[in-house]
C-alpha positions, 0 to 999 in steps of 0.5 A: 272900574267897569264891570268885567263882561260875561264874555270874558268871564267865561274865558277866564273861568276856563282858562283857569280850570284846575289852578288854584285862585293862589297860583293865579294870583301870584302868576299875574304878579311881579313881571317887569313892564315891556318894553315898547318897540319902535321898529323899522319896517322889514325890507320887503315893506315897501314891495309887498306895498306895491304888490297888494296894490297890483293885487287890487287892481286886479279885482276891484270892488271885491273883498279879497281874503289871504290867509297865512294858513294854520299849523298842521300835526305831525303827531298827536299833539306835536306840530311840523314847523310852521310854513305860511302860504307863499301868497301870504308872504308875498303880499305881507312879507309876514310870517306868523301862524292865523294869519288872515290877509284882508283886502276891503273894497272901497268906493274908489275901486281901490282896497284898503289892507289889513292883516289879521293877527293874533296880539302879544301875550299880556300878563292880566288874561292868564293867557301867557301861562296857562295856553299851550300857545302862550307866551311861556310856551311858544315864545313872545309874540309882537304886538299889533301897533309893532307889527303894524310898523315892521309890516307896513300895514294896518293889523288887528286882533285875529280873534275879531275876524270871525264878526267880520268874515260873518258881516262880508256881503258882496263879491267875495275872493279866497284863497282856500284851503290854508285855514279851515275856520276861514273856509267854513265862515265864507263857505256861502259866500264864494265860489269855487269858480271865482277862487281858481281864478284867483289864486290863478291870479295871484300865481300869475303875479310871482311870474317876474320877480322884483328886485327884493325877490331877485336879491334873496334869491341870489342869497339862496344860491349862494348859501347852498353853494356853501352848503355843497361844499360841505357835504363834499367835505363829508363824503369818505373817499375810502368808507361809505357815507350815509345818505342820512349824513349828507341830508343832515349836513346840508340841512345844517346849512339850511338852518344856519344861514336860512329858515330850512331846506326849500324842499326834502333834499334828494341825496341819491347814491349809487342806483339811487341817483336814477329815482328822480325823487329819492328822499328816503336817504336811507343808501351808503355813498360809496367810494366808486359810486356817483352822488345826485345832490339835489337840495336848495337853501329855503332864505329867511324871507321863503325864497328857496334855490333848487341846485343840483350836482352830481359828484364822484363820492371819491373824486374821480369819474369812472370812463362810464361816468364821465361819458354820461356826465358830459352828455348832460353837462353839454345838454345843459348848457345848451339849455341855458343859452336858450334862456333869454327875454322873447324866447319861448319858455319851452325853447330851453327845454327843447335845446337840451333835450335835443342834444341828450337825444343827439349823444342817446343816438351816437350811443346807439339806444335808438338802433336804426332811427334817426335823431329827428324820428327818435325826437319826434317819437319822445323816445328819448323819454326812457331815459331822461323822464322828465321836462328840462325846468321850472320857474322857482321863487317862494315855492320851489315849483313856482307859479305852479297855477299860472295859466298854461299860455302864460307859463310853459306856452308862455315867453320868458321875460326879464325878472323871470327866474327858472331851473335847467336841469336835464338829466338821464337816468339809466335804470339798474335793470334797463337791458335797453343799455350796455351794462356799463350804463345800467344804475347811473343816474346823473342831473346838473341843475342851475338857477337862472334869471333870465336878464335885459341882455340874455341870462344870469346863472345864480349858482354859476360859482358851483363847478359845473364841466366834469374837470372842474368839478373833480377840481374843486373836489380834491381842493376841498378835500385838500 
């Protein structure tokens, strides 16, 4: 038998600090054989294929490093659930922690991919018992020749990147900040100037989704539909609701037909509606009060909706409500018929604006400006606050470090998938507004993916108009 290395006997001496060689023995004992999986490769094999090639193309010659990222605290020695980098996914369909992504250059011009990965436990090292991310504590890990067939892709042992990240030589590319071993290892060897470009690039990628992408995004919305109708099911008609209740009743369905929500739901009652970020969820629904429930369904495979609606926590618009409901509801829908390929992406913005300036003016709030002068001044900015839209996919802002001439001065084009959701929000002590107007706050947000022939709405099954959505209220409600 060959003599165990020093290298290894260090590990072991320290792995086994404190246990007696009895315990140990006997730990390494009595386990039943593994089974040997043969699995199909995931669904999305034989797209993240396709993408690494795109990916290659783009920077021939140059060794291209993709980390999935690194678990972070979120208290002492407790962790967030884990998350990997959406580029990660994107090009491995892998979700594991310590993942590295490795594109090696060829003489060709061409890569040749791996992923770098952490192994299965085996039961000979002591490794399954006695780290705190072992087997026993964190569950079984899949070996590198399984994950080499769910992934497609050639894997090796994480634990030997370091020798590999210290012998790069030669054009270098990264993807920084997601893992600060690999940052340090290649500190000298990159560039910030060449790592914004790439990860410019690798936004710029996700821009149009393929058929895979476009599939689980559709899965996304439907399962937040779901996830609507049961917070409605929830929300008391003669008692207050908790804002916390409907946060933890959508995220249920997050869990149950997904990984998680895709970003901190936004469940704003009463005056807090008008926060366009409310997550604390800390307010009461009450009877009488509108509800904004902006919350999205993150799929198993990272693909997150972003849905909003805004809803009378008892059924029924107030003449205020509706009013203001419908001046939005209008604003988006011309916003979504803007929405189409060899538009400008900001034509849908500007439709919808425009009409919340129209009904603004109607009301009154610009005193004796025109509709053109209070839209060339922004002065419907009070009230509405911000753009109309964002493209969505692995992240819920997707795309975000795309070129501004590809993104928002960019044209839509088939594939493409992005939000429209105007809103205005009348803050409780605006005294700009009739007091009738003053603590709501209401958006009406969709997903749509912009066709061949025009749109598609995702979550078009969700009531939109202000009669249907009081419809579909009551039938829920039964």
């Amino acid at each position: 038998m060959a003599e165990e290395s020093d290298e290894n006997k260090t590990r072991k001496n320290g792995l086994y600090a404190g246990v007696s060689s009895e315990l140990a023995e006997n730990m390494l004992q009595g386990w039943a054989d593994r089974e040997q999986r043969d699995p199909e490769p995931i669904a999305q094999a034989a797209h993240t294929a396709r993408r690494r090639e795109a990916l290659s193309a783009l920077f021939p010659g140059e060794l291209l490093v993709i980390p999935s990222g690194t678990p972070k605290v979120r208290a002492n020695d407790t962790d967030y659930p884990f998350r990997p980098s959406s580029d990660y996914v994107y090009l491995t369909g892998d979700q594991s922690p310590n993942g590295v992504l490795i594109l090696e250059p060829g003489q060709d011009g061409t890569h040749q991919a791996a992923a770098y990965l952490l192994p299965g436990s085996d039961r000979a090292s002591g490794e399954f018992w006695l780290d705190y991310h072992g087997e026993l504590w964190d569950g079984p890990r899949n070996g590198l020749a399984e994950n080499a067939k769910l992934l497609g892709l050639d894997c090796r042992d994480v634990r030997t990147l370091g020798e590999r990240l210290a012998a790069a030589s030669g054009p270098i590319r990264l993807l920084r900040g997601y893992d600060a071993q690999v940052d340090t290892a290649l500190h000298d060897k990159v560039t910030a100037e060449r790592d914004i470009e790439f990860r410019v690039a690798l936004s710029e990628m996700r821009l149009v989704k393929d058929d895979f992408e476009i599939a689980d995004l559709r899965h996304a919305c439907q399962a937040t539909i779901r996830g609507f109708d049961d917070v409605v099911r929830v929300l008391g008609t003669d008692e207050p609701t908790l804002e916390r209740a409907i946060e933890g009743t959508f995220f249920m369905r997050a869990r149950i037909e997904g990984n998680d929500v895709g970003y901190s739901s936004v469940c704003a009652a009463g005056a807090h509606s008008t926060t366009l970020h409310w997550v604390r969820n800390d307010g009461e629904a009450r009877p009488g009060d509108l509800l904004l429930l902006d919350a999205g369904v993150e799929s198993r495979n990272l693909y997150t909706a972003d849905v909003t609606r805004t809803l009378p926590v008892d059924g029924r618009f107030t003449p205020a409500q509706r009013k203001v409901y419908e001046a939005v509801y209008a604003a988006q829908s011309a916003g979504i018929a803007a929405v189409r390929p060899g538009a400008k992406y900001r034509d849908f913005h500007h439709a919808a604006q425009r009409v919340l300036t129209e009904h603004l003016a109607a009301w009154g709030l610009f005193g004796d400006r025109s509709v053109d002068e209070a839209y060339e001044l922004g002065l419907y900015r009070r009230w509405t606050l911000t753009g109309t839209g964002h493209m969505i996919g692995l992240d819920v802002h997707d795309c975000a470090k795309a070129r501004t001439e590809l993104y928002v001065d960019g044209t839509l084009a088939a594939g493409m998938v992005l939000t429209v959701e105007p809103g205005l929000y009348f803050q409780s002590d605006d005294l700009t507004v009739p007091e009738e107007l003053r603590g709501i706050g209401i958006r009406i947000e969709d997903d749509i993916l912009v066709t061949e022939e025009g749109n598609e709405n995702l979550s078009a099954a969700l009531p939109r108009a202000a009669d249907e959505v009081e419809a579909w209220m009551a039938r829920l409600r039964g």
